[in-house]
C-alpha positions as CSV (number, residue, x, y, z in Angstrom):
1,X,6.1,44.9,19.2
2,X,8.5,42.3,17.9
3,X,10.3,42.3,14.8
4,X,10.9,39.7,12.3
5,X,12.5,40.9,9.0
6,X,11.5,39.2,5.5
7,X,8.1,37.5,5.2
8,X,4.9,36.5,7.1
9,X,2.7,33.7,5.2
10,X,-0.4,33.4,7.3
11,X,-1.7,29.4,6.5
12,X,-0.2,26.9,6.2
13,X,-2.0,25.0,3.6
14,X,-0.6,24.1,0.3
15,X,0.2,27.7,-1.1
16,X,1.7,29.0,2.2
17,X,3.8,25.8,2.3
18,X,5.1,26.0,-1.1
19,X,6.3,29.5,-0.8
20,X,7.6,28.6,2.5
21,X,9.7,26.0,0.7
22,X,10.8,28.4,-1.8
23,X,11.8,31.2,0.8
24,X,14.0,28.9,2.6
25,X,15.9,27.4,0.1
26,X,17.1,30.6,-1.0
27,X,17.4,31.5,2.2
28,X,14.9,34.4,2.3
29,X,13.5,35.1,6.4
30,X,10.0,33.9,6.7
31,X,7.9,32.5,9.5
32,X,4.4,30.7,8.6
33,X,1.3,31.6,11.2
34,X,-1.2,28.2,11.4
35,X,-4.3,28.8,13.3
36,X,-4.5,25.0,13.8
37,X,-2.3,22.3,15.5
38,X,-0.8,20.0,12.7
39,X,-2.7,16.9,14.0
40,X,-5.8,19.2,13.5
41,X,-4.3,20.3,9.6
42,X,-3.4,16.3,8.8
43,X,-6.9,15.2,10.0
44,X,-9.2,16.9,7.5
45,X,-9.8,15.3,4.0
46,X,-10.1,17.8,1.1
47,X,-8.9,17.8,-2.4
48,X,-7.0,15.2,-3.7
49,X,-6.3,15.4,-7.2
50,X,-3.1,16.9,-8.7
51,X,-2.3,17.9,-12.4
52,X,0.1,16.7,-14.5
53,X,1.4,20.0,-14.9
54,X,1.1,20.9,-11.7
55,X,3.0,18.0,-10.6
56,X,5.8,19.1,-13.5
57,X,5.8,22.5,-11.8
58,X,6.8,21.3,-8.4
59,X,9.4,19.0,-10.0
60,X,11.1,21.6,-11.2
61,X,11.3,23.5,-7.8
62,X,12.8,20.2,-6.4
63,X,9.4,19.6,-4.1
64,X,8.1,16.5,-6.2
65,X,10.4,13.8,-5.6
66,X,12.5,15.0,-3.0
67,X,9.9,15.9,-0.9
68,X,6.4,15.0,-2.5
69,X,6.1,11.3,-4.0
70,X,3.6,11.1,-6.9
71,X,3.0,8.0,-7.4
72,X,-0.8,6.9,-7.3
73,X,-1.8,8.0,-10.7
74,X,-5.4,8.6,-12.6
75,X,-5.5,7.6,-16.0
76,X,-9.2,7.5,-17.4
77,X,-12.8,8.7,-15.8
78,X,-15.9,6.4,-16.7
79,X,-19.5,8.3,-17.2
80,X,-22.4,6.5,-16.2
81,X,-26.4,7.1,-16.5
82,X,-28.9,4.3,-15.8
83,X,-28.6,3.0,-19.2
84,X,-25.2,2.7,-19.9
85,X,-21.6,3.4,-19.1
86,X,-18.8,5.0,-20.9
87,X,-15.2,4.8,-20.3
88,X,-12.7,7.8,-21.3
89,X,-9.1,6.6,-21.3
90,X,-7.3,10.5,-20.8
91,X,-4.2,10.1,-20.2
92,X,-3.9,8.0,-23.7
93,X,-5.4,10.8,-25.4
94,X,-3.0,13.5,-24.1
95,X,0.6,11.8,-24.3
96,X,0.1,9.4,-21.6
97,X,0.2,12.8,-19.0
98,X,-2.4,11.3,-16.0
99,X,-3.6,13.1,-13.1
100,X,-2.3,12.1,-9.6
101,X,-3.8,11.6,-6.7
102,X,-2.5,12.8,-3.5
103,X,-4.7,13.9,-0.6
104,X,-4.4,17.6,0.7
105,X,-4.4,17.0,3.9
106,X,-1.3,14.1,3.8
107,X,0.2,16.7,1.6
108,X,0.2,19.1,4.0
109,X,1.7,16.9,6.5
110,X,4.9,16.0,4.3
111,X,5.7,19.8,2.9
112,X,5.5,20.6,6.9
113,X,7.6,17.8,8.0
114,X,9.8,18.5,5.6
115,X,9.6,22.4,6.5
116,X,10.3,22.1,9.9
117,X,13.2,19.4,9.7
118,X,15.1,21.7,7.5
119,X,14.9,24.5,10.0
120,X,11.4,26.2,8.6
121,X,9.5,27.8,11.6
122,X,6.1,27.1,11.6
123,X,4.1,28.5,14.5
124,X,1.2,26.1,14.8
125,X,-1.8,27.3,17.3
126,X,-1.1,30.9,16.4
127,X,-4.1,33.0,15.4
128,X,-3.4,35.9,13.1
129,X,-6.3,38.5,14.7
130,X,-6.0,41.5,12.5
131,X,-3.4,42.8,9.7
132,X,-2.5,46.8,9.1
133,X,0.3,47.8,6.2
134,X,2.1,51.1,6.7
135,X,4.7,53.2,5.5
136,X,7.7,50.7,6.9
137,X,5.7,47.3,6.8
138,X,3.0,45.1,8.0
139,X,1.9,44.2,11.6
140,X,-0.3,41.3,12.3
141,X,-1.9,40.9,15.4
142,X,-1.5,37.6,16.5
143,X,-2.7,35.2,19.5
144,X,-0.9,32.5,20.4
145,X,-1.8,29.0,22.1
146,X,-2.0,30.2,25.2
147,X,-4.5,33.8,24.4
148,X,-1.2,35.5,24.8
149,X,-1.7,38.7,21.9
150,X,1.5,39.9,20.5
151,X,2.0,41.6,17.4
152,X,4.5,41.2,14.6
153,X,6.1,43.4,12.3
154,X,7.6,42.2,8.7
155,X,8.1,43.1,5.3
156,X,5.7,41.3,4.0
157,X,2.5,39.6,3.9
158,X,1.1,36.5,2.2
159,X,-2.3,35.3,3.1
160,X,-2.7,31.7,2.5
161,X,-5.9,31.9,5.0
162,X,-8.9,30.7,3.3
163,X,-12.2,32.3,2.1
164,X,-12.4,34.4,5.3
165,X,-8.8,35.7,4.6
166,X,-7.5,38.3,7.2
167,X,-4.9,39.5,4.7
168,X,-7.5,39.9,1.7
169,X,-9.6,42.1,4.9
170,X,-6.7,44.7,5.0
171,X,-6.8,45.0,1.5
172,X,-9.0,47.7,1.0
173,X,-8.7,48.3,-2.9
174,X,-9.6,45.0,-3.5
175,X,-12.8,43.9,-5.9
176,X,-14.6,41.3,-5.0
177,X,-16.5,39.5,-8.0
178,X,-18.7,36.3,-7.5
179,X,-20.9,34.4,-9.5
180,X,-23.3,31.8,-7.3
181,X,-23.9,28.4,-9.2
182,X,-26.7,26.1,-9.6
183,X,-26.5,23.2,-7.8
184,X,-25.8,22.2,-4.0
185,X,-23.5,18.6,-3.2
186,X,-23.3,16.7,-0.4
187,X,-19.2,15.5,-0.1
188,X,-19.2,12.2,1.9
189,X,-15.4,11.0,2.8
190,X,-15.7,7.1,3.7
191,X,-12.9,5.0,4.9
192,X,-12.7,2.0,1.9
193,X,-11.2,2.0,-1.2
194,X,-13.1,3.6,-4.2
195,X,-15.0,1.0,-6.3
196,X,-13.0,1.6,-9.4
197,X,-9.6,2.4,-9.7
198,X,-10.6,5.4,-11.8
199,X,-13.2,8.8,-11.2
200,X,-16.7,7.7,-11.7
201,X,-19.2,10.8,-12.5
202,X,-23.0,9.7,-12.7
203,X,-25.6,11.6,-14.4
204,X,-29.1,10.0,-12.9
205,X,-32.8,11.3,-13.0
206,X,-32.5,12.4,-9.1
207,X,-29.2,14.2,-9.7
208,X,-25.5,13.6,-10.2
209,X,-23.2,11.5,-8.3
210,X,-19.3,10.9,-8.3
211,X,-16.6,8.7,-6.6
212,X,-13.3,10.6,-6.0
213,X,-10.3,8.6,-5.4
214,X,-8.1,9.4,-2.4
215,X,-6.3,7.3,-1.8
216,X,-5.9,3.3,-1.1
217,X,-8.2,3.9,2.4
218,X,-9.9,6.4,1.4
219,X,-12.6,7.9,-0.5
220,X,-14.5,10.8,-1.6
221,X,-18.4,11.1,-2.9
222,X,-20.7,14.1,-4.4
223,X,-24.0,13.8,-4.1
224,X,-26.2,16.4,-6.1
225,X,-29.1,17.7,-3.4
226,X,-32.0,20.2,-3.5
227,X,-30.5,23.9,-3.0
228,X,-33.1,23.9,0.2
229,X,-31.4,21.0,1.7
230,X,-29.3,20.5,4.8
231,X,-27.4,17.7,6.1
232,X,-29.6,16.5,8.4
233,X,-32.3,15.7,5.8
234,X,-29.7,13.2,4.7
235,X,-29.3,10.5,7.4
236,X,-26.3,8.3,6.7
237,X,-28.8,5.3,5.4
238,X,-30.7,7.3,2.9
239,X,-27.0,8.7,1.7
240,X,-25.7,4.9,1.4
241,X,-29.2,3.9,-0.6
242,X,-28.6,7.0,-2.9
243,X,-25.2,6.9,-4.0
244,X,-25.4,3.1,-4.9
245,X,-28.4,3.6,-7.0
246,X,-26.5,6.6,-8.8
247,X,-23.5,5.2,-9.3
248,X,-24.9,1.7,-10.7
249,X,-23.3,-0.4,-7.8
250,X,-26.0,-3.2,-7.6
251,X,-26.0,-3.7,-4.1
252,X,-25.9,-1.6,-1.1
253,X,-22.5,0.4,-0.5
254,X,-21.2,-0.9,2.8
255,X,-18.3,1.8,3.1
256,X,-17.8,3.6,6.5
257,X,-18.6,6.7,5.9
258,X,-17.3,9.4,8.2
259,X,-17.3,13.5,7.6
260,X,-20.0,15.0,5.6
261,X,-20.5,18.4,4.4
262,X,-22.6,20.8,2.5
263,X,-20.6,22.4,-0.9
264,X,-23.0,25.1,-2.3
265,X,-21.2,26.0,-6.3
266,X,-19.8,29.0,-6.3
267,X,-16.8,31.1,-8.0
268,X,-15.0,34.1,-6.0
269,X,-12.3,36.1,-7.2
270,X,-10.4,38.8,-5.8
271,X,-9.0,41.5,-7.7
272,X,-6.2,42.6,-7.5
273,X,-4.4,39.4,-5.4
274,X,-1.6,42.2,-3.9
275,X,-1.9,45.8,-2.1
276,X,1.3,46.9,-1.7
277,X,3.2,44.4,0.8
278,X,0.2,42.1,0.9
279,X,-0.3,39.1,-1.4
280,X,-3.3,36.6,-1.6
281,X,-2.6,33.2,-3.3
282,X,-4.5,29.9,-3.2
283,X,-8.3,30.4,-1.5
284,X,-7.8,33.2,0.0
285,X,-7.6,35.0,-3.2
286,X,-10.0,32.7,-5.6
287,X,-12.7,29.9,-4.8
288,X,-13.3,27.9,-7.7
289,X,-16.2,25.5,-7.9
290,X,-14.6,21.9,-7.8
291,X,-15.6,20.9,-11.8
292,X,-11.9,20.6,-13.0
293,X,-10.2,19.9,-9.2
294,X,-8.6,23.6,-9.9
295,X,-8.5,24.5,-5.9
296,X,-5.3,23.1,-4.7
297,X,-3.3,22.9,-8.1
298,X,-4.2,27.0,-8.5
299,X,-2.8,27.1,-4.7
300,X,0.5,25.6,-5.3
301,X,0.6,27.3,-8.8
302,X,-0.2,30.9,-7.1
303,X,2.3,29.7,-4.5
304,X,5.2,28.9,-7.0
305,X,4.7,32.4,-9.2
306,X,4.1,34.5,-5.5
307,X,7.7,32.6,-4.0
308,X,9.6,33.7,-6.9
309,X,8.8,37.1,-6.8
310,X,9.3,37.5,-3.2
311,X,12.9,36.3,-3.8
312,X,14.0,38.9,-6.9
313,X,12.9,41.4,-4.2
314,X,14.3,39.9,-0.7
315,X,17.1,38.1,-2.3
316,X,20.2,39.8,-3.2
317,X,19.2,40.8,-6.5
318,X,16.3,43.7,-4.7
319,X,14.5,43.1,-7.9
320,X,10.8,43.9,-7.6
321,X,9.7,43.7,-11.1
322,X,8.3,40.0,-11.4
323,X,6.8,40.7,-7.7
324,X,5.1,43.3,-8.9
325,X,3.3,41.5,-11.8
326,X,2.1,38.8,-9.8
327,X,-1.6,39.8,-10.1
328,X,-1.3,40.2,-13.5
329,X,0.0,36.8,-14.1
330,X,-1.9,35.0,-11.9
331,X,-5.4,36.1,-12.0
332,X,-5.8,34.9,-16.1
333,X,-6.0,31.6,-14.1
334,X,-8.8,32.3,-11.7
335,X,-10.9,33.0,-14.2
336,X,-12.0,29.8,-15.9
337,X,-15.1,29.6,-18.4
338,X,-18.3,29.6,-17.1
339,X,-19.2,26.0,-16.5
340,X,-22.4,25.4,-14.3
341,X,-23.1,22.0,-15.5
342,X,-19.5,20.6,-15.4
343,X,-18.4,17.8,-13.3
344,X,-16.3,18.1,-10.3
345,X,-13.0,16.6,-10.3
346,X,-11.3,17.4,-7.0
């Protein structure tokens, strides 16, 4: 059994990452458990888009700027059916606050570059098997690169793991509440710029369509498909012919198009997101169907609220009081209106 005092955060995706940053600036002992190399974390595209709020958040943590450069902004979405096209200028509507876009899985990279330069152990390759909480702590089982088991004792837990959270498994007074939506996508990455410097959603008689910027290379597409779908009744040329007659593009789209996926709506929440010395933030603890892009900002958000707390009670001041809320706080937040017919956004 070995022992490592202060905190395990098992993921390192967004939320692990921010608390990570968090813990180590004030100096709090943590080590981060990533089932994946980081090549194989900075090679998958997923969300992209950032709040202005969210980015606000992280500047004052000292993570945007320093560490995380915002700069490719989003200022307006355009709406387009067959007939016409409409173009809603946001950000001039709401103070000149835009969204940003910055790709997950590049922001991954830099909070773990940053991480590990500044002394932050990550243990890439390392597979947490099984958690258990006790009287004195929590133990994960954990297998390393080489199928070596070993098991680790801390003070706390912070699943950061995804849907299929092994954290959220150990907590056994946990609800789960989920709503299934309407509607099945098709998410198509290609490697070209987006067609328009701005988000494109298109309502069309075959279903709906959108272009997600993600960067200068780099783009993302939903296509709306029949619930009894699968991928491979979508070959990549009947994909191609598709999305340029929903989006209106006049001509054929010509844009490599590399990973695609199947993204069936869906909202999941777990109540409560903590059991004692086990906390849930980010996916592990809430899947939110992408209309409104609130996946990875509600990640760094839980992330922020979750770090804080952790320091009252492992810092000097032994403070447990805002740790203890942390459900409370963040769950208002994982519940957003019903909206089956919204657009995605992230």
């Amino acid at each position: 059994m070995l022992s490592r005092p202060g905190v395990a955060i098992v993921g390192a995706g967004p939320a692990g990452l921010v608390v990570a940053h968090l813990l180590q600036r004030e100096a709090i002992p943590f080590v981060v458990f990533e089932r994946q190399t980081l090549a194989e974390l900075a090679r998958h595209p997923k969300a992209g888009l950032v709040e202005y709020r969210t980015v606000q958040l992280l500047a004052r943590e000292g993570i945007a700027g320093p560490v995380l450069q915002f700069t490719t902004e989003n200022h307006r979405s355009e709406f387009r059916t067959p007939d016409e096209s409409v173009l809603l200028e946001y950000a001039a509507l709401t103070g000149g606050r835009p969204h940003y876009i910055y790709p997950q899985h590049e922001l991954v990279q830099r909070l773990c570059e940053a991480l590990t330069a500044a002394g932050g152990e990550v243990r890439f390759g390392h597979a947490v098997r099984a958690v258990t909480q006790d009287s004195s702590g929590v133990v994960l089982s954990v297998e390393g690169p080489d199928g070596e088991p070993s098991q680790i004792r801390c003070e706390a837990a912070v699943g950061c793991d995804g849907s299929s959270s092994l954290v959220a498994a150990a907590m056994t007074e946990a609800r789960v509440n989920e709503q299934l939506l309407p509607g099945r996508f098709l998410v198509i990455v290609a490697a070209a710029p987006s067609l328009e410097r701005h988000t494109i959603y298109a309502a069309h008689p075959r279903g709906f369509a959108g272009q997600m910027r993600r960067g200068p290379a780099q783009t993302r597409y939903y296509l709306e498909i029949l619930g009894t779908d699968s991928a491979a009744d979508w070959p990549e040329q009947r994909v191609r012919n598709e999305l340029a007659d929903r989006l209106g593009i006049g001509g054929p789209l010509d844009a490599p198009l590399g990973e695609m996926g199947i993204l069936d709506l869906r909202v999941r929440v777990l109540e409560p997101m903590q059991q004692g010395l086990l906390f849930l933030a980010g996916d592990a603890a809430h899947l939110i169907t992408p209309a409104g892009g609130k996946g990875m900002n509600l990640a760094i958000q839980d992330g922020i609220e979750l770090a804080h707390g952790l320091v009252e009670r492992f810092g000097p001041r032994q403070d447990g009081t805002r740790l203890s809320a942390y459900s409370r706080t963040r769950l208002p937040s994982s519940h957003p209106p019903p909206c089956p017919g919204a657009f995605p956004m992230g």
